[in-house]
N, C-alpha and C positions, 0 to 999 in steps of 0.2 A: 327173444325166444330163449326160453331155457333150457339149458341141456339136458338129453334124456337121462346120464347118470346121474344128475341132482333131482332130477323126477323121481328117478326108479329109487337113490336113498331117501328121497323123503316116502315115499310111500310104503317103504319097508319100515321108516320108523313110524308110521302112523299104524301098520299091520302089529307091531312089537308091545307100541304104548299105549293105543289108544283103544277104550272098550266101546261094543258095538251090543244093542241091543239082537241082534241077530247073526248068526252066523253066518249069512247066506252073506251078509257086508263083507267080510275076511276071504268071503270065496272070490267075489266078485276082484276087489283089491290083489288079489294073489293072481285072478289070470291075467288084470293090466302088468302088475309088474312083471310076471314072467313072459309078457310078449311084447317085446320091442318095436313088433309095426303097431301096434294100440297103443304103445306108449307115445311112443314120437308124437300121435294126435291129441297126447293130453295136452289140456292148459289145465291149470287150477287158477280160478278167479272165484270173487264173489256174484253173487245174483246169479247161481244158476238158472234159475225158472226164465231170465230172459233172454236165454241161449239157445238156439236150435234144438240144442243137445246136449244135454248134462244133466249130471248125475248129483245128489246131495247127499254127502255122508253126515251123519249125526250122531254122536255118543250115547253113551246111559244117559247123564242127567240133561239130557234136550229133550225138552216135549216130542219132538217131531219123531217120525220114522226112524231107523236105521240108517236105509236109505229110501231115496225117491228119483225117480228118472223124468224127466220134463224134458218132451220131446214136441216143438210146436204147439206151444200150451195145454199140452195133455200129462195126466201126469201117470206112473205107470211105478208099482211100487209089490211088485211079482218077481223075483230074483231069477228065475229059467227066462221070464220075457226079457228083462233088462240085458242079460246075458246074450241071449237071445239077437237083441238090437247093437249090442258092441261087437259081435261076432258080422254083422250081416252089410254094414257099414265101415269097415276099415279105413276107407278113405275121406272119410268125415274127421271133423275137430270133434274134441271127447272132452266138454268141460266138464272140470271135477270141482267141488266145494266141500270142503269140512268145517263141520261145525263142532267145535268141543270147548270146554269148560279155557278161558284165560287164551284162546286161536290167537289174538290181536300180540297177546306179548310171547308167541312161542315163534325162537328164531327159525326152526325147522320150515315152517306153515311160511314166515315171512321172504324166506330164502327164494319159494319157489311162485310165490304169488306173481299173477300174472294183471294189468288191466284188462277187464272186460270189455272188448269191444261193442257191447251189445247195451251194456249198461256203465260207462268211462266215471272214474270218480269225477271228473271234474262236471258232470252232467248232477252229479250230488249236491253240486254245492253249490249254493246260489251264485246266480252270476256277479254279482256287487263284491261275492265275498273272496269270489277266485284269485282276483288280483290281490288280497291282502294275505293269501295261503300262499301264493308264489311267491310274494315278498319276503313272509317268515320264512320260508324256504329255505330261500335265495340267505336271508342273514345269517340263518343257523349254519350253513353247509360256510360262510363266509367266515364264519367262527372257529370254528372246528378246524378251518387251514391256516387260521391265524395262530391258533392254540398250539397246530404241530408246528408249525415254522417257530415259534417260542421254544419249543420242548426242540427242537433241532439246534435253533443258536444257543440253548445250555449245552446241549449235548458237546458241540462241538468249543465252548468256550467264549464262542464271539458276543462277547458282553456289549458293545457298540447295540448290536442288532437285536441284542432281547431285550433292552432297556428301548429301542424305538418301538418295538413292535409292542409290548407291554403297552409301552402308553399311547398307543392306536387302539391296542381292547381295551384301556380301561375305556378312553373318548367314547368307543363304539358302545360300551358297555353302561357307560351315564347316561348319553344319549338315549338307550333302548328304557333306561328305568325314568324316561321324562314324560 
């Protein structure tokens, strides 16, 4: 679960940066952040439309609406209705998704991403291929503690231990280019 101070900053940097074909988007954004019992119910994931409830923000250069509210596949795109149904449900989950120009490489957007329980990435992905995405996973994340334990034994001097572990990535790292 995410905490609601890393909700409430990302959404204020989304109110700051990002443009909205409609203004009534900025409004809506402005009463989650300022109320703390609607925020607590945010998630932001992807596939809103398979959510109970949630809402889809969309920038200038997206085809789509401003935003769009998909509540039990209806879809409802009236800013006082939408308003409306966030005021009237407080103790509902409130999925949000933003759609804007580069979402996938902005650390903000990825800070607070949540899985969909409605729609789980791994239900994306074929199942043949799941176990080869958990494997690269698994070696990158096994890379990267290999890499700091390296940058640690310079750090600290201990030549013994950066000269083994060096030639554990380089193994690991021929190995990967076979």
């Amino acid at each position: 679960m995410i905490p609601t101070d890393d909700k409430k900053l990302f959404l204020t940097w989304v109110l700051q940066n990002i443009r909205f074909k409609d203004r009534e988007a900025y409004w809506l954004l402005n009463y989650i952040v300022t109320h703390d019992n609607v925020l607590k119910k945010v998630r932001i994931v992807e596939h809103v439309e398979k959510t109970p409830r949630g809402i889809k923000f969309s920038d200038l250069k997206q085809k789509e609406p401003a935003f769009q509210m998909f509540k039990h596949q209806l879809v409802f795109e009236h800013g006082e209705q939408i308003f409306h149904e966030i005021r009237s449900n407080l103790l509902f989950d409130l999925f949000l998704e933003f759609n804007f120009e580069e979402g996938w490489k902005n650390e903000a957007l990825l800070s607070v991403l949540e899985d969909n329980p409605y729609a789980p990435w791994n239900e994306q992905v074929a199942k043949g291929e799941r176990h080869t995405v958990l494997n690269e996973l698994e070696a990158t994340f096994n890379e990267q503690v290999l890499r700091e334990a390296i940058d640690l034994a310079l750090e600290q001097g201990d030549i013994a231990r950066f000269e083994s572990l060096s030639e554990c990535l380089n193994t690991k790292t021929k190995a990967k280019t076979k």
